[in-house]
C-alpha positions as CSV (number, residue, x, y, z in Angstrom):
1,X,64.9,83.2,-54.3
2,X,67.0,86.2,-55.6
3,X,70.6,84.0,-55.1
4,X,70.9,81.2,-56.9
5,X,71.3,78.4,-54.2
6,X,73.3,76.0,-55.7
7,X,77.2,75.6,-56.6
8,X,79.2,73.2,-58.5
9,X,81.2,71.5,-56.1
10,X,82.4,69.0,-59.3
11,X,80.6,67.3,-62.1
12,X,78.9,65.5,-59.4
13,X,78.4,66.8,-56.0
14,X,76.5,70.4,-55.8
15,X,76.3,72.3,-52.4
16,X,73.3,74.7,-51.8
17,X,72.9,77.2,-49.3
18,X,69.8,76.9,-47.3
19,X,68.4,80.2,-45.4
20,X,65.6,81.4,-43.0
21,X,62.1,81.6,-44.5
22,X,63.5,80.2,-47.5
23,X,63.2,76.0,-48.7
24,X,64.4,73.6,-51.4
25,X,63.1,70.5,-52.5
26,X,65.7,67.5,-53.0
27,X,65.2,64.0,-54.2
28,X,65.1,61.7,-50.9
29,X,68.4,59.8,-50.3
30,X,70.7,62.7,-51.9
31,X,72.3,64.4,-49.6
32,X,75.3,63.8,-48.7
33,X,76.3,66.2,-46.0
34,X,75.3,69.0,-44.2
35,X,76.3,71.8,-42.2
36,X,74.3,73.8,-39.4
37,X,70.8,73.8,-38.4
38,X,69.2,72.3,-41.4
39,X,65.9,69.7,-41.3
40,X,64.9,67.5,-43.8
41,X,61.1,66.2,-44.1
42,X,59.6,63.8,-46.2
43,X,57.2,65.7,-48.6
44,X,54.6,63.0,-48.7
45,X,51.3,64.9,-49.2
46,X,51.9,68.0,-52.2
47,X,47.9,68.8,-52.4
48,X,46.8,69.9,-55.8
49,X,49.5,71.0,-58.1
50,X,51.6,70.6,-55.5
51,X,55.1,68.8,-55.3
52,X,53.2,65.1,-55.0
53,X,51.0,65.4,-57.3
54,X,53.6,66.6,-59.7
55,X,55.6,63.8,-59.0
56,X,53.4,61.2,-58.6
57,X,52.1,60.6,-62.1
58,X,53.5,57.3,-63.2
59,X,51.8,54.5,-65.2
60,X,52.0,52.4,-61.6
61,X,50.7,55.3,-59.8
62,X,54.4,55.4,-58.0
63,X,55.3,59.1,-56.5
64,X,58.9,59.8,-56.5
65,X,59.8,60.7,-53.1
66,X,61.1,64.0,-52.3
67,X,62.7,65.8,-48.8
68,X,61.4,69.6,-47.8
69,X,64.9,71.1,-46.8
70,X,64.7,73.6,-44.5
71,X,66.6,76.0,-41.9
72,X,70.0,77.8,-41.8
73,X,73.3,75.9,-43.4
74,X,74.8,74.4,-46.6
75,X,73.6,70.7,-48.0
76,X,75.6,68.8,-50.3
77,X,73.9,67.3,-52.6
78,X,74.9,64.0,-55.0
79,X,73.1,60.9,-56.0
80,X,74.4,57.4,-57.7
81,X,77.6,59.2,-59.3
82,X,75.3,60.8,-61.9
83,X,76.5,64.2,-63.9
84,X,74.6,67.1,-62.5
85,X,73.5,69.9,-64.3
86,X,72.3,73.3,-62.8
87,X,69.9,74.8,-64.9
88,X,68.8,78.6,-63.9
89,X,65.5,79.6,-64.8
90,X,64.6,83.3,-65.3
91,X,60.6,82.9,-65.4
92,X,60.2,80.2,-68.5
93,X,59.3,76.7,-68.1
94,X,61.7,73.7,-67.7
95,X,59.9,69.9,-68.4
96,X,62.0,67.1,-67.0
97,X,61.5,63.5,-66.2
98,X,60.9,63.6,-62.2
99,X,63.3,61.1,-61.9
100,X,66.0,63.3,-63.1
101,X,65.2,65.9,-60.4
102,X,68.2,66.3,-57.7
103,X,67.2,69.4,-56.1
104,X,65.6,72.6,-56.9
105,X,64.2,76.2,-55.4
106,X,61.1,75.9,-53.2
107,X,59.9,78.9,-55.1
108,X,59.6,77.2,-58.4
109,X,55.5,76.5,-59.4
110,X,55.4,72.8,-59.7
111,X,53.0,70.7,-62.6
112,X,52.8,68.2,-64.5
113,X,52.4,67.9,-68.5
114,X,51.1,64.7,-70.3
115,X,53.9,64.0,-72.9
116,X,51.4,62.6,-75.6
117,X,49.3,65.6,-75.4
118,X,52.2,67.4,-78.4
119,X,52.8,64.6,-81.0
120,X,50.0,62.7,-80.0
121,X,51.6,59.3,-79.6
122,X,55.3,60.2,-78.9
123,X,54.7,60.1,-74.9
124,X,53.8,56.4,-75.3
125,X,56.7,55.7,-78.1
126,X,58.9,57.4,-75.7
127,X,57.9,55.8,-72.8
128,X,58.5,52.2,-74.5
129,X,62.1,53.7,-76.2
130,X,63.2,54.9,-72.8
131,X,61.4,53.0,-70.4
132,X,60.4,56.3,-68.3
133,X,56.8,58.0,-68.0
134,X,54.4,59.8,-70.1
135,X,53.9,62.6,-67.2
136,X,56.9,64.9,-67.5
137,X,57.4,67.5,-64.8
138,X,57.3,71.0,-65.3
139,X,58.8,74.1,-62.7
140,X,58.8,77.1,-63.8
141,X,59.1,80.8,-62.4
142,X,63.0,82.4,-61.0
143,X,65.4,79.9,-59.5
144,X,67.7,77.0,-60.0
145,X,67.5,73.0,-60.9
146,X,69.8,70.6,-60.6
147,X,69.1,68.0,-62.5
148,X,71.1,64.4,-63.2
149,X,72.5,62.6,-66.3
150,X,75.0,60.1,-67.5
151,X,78.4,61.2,-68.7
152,X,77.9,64.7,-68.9
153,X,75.5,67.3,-70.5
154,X,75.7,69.9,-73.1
155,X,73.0,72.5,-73.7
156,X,71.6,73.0,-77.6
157,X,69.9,76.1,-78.5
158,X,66.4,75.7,-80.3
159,X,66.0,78.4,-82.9
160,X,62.6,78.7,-85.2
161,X,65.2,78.8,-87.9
162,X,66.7,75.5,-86.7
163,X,65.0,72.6,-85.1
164,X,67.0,69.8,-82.5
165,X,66.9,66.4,-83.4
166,X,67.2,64.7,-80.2
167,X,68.4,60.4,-79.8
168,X,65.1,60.6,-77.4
169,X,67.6,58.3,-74.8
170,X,69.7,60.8,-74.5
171,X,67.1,63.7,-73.9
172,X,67.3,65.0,-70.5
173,X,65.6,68.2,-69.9
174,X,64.5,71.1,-72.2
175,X,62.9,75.1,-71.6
176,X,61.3,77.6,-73.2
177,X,58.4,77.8,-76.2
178,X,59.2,74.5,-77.4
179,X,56.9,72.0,-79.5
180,X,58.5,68.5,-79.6
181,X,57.5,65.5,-81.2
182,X,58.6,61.9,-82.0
183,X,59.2,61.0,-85.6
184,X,60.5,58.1,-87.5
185,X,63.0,58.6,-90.9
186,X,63.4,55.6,-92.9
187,X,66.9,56.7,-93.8
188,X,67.9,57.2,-90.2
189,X,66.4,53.8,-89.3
190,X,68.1,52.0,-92.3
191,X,71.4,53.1,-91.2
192,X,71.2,52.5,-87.5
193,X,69.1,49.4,-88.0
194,X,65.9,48.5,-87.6
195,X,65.9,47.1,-83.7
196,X,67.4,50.2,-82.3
197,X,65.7,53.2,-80.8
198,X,67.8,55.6,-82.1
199,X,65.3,54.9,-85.5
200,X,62.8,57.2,-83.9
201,X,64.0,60.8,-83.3
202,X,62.4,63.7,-81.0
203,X,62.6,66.8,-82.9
204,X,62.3,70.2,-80.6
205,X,61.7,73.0,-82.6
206,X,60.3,76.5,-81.8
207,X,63.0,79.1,-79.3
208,X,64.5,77.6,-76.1
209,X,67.0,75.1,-75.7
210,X,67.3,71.5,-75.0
211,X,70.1,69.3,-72.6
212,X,71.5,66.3,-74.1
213,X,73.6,63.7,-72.2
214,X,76.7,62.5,-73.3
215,X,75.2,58.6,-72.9
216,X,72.0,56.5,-73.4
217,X,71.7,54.9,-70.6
218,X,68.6,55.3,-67.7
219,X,69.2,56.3,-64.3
């Protein structure tokens, strides 16, 4: 999709143009209005590597369920008051939790990456810490995400030079050619005491960046 499809209506309410021959994928129950001839299917079935089995990873086997928008008109999309975020991508690699997804381009290659895989156990930690999978999702290729957080999000650069240290409940989203793994500093977990998950830390470090949110709660 040469045009980006999505604008910022306000910090929570994005509207996307939908055109001929073109589709997006949007998490089922956000849109809020539409305008012209514009149908919305359930995207039950994604085949291999498609949107399902992309989403679909989840300890309980659970898919999150996603609408095939397609036709000629503008959507408005929003979901539970959440912050959204649009996130361009010009051919690198986004990994987000699936539940975070709002909307996104059609053209985007959908797949799925096994968060324990790069740290070895810091998809499990993570998974207990924030009580969300070890599958994250990954698009990648030329378009636009919009994604969802609490309170607001601000974008951190990853440089080789300079790693991100990330309160892994506040981790949203990050792109690029990024390692990340879970660690544990006894000074860090002395100071913010010993029951709290902010005593492990995810530390990103290689070139991309990563997008925090302003709050640790889940959605």
């Amino acid at each position: 999709m040469c045009d980006m499809p999505f604008r910022e209506i306000n910090s929570k309410m994005i509207e996307a143009t939908v055109a001929p021959g073109q589709r997006l994928f949007s998490q089922r129950g956000a849109m809020l209005a539409y305008k012209g001839e514009v149908s919305f299917t359930p995207n039950v079935q994604g085949g291999q590597g498609g949107v399902m089995s992309m989403l679909g990873r989840r300890m309980a086997g659970e898919a999150t369920p996603l609408m095939t928008v397609e036709g000629s008109g503008t959507v408005f999309f929003g979901h539970g008051g959440h912050h959204i975020e649009v996130i361009n991508l010009t051919g690198d690699t986004l990994y987000v939790e699936a539940d975070r997804l709002l909307a996104f381009d059609g053209t985007l290659q959908q797949g799925t990456m096994f968060m324990g895989s790069q740290g070895g156990v810091m998809g499990m930690v993570r998974g207990q810490v924030t009580g969300q999978g070890l599958f994250t999702t990954t698009l990648k290729g030329h378009g636009a995400v919009a994604v969802m957080a609490h309170g607001g999000v601000i974008e951190v650069p990853i440089t080789p030079q300079r790693p991100v240290h990330v309160d892994p409940q506040a981790y949203v989203a990050h792109h690029g050619d990024v390692r990340n793994k879970l660690s544990t500093a006894l000074g860090w977990r002395d100071m913010v005491g010993r029951g709290s998950g902010e005593a492990f830390q995810l530390e990103l470090s290689g070139s991309g960046a990563v997008y925090v949110q302003a709050s640790e709660e889940k959605l």
